[in-house]
C-alpha positions in Angstrom: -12.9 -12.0 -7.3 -13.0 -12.8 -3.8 -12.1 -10.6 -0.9 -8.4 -10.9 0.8 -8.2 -8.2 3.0 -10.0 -5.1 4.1 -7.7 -2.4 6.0 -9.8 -0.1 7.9 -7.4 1.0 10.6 -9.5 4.0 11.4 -12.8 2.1 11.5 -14.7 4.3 9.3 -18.7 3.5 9.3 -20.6 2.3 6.5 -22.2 5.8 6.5 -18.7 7.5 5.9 -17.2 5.1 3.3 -20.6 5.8 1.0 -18.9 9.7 0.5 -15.3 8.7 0.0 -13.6 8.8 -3.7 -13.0 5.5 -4.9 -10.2 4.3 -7.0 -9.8 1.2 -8.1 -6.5 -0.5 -8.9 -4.4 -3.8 -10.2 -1.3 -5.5 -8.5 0.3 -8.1 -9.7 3.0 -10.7 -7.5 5.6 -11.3 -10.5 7.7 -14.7 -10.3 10.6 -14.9 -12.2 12.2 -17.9 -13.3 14.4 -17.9 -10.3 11.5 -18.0 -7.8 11.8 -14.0 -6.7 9.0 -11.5 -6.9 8.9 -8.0 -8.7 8.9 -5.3 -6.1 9.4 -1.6 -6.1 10.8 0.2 -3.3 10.7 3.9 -2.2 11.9 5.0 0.8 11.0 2.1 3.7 7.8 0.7 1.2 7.8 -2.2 -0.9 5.0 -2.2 -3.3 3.8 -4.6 -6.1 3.8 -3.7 -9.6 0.5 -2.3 -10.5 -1.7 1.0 -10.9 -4.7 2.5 -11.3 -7.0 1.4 -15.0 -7.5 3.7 -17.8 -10.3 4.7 -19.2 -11.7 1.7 -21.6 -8.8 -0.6 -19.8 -9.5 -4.4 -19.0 -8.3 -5.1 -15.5 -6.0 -7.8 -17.4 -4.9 -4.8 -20.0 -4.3 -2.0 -17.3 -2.0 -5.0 -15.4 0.0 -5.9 -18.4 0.8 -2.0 -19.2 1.7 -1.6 -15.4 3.8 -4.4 -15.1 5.9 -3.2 -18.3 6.2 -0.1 -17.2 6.6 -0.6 -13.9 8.8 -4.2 -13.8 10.1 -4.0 -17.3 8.8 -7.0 -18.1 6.3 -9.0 -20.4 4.2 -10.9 -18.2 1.7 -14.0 -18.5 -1.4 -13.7 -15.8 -1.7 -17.5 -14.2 -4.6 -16.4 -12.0 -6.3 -14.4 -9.2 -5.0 -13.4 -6.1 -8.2 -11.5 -4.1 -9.0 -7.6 -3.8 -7.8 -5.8 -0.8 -9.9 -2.3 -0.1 -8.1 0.0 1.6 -10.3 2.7 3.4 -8.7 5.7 4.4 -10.9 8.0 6.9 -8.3 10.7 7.1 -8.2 11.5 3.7 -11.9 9.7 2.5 -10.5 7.4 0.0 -11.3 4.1 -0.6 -8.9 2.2 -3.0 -9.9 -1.6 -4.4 -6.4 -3.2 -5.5 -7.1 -6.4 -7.7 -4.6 -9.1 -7.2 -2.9 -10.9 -9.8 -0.6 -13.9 -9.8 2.0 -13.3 -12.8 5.0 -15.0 -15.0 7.8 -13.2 -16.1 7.7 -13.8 -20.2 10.8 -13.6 -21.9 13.7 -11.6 -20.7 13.7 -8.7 -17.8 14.0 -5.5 -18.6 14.3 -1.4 -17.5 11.4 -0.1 -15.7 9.6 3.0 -17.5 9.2 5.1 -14.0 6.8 8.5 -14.2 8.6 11.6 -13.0 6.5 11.2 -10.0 8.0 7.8 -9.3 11.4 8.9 -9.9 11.3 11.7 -7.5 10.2 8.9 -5.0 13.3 7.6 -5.5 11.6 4.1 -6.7 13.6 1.1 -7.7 12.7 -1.8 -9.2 14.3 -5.4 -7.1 14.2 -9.1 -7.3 13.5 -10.8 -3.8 12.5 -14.1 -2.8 8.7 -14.0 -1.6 10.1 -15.3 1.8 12.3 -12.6 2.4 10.0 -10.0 0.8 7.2 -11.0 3.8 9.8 -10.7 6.1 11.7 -7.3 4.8 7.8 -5.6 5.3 6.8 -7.5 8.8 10.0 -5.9 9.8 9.3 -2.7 8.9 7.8 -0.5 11.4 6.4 3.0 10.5 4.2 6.2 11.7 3.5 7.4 8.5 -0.4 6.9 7.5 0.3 5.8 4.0 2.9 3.8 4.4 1.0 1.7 7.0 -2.0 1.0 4.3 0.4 0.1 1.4 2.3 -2.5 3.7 -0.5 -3.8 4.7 -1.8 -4.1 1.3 1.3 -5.8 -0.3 1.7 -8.4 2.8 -1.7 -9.5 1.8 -0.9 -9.6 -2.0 2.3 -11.4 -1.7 1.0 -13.8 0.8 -1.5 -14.9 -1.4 1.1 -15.3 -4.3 2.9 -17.9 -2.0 -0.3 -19.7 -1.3 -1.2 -19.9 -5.1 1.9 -20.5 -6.7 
């Protein structure tokens, strides 16, 4: 899968990334049959469906779970999108989020949120990909996390538009 973005606001060295915890992750830009994209949104983020694999998980079986869970839906994968690696000095982490390009299959439904997510006050919304670009350039934030994930998602959706 090719490269999309790296985010490396704090310019950590080579030398530093080799010691940070990795995780890697999948992310999928959902079109519906109107035209809008799958998005959860907690607090002033916006974040793609998607979440870290399981142990003995494909990429493509860790995205469908996800995007169930996560969207309520059934999707159909179309494609790749790119990896974005996020590398966060501060707290030595390095995240690799595999991009997907996905079709909602049959009908929406209820989101399956973790009590983790719930207490984060996510919500699962519809919103054209235009206005989705525009709702996170828009957005402008201090906090550290925030800043990566944003970054992240831009690049994801982006990439959605440019494929679909």
């Amino acid at each position: 899968m090719q490269t999309l973005k790296i985010l490396n606001f704090e310019n950590a060295t080579e030398a530093e990334i080799e010691n940070f915890e990795l995780r890697e992750a999948v992310r999928a830009v959902i079109f519906d049959n109107d035209g809008k994209i799958a998005l959860l949104k907690s607090g002033e983020v916006y974040k793609n469906p998607g979440g870290g694999i399981e142990t003995g998980e494909s990429f493509e079986e860790a995205l469908v779970r996800e995007c169930q869970e996560e969207a309520g839906c059934r999707i159909k994968i179309l494609g790749e999108l790119g990896i974005v690696t996020e590398l966060k000095k501060e707290v030595n982490f390095k995240q690799n989020s595999y991009g997907y390009l996905a079709q909602v299959l049959g009908e929406k439904g209820t989101p399956a949120f973790t009590d983790s997510e719930i207490e984060r006050g996510f919500k699962l919304t519809w919103l054209d990909p235009h206005e989705a670009l525009k709702n996170i350039e828009n957005i402008s934030t201090t906090d550290y996390h925030a800043k990566y994930i944003l970054a992240r998602e831009y690049a994801l959706i982006k990439a959605g538009l440019d494929k679909k």
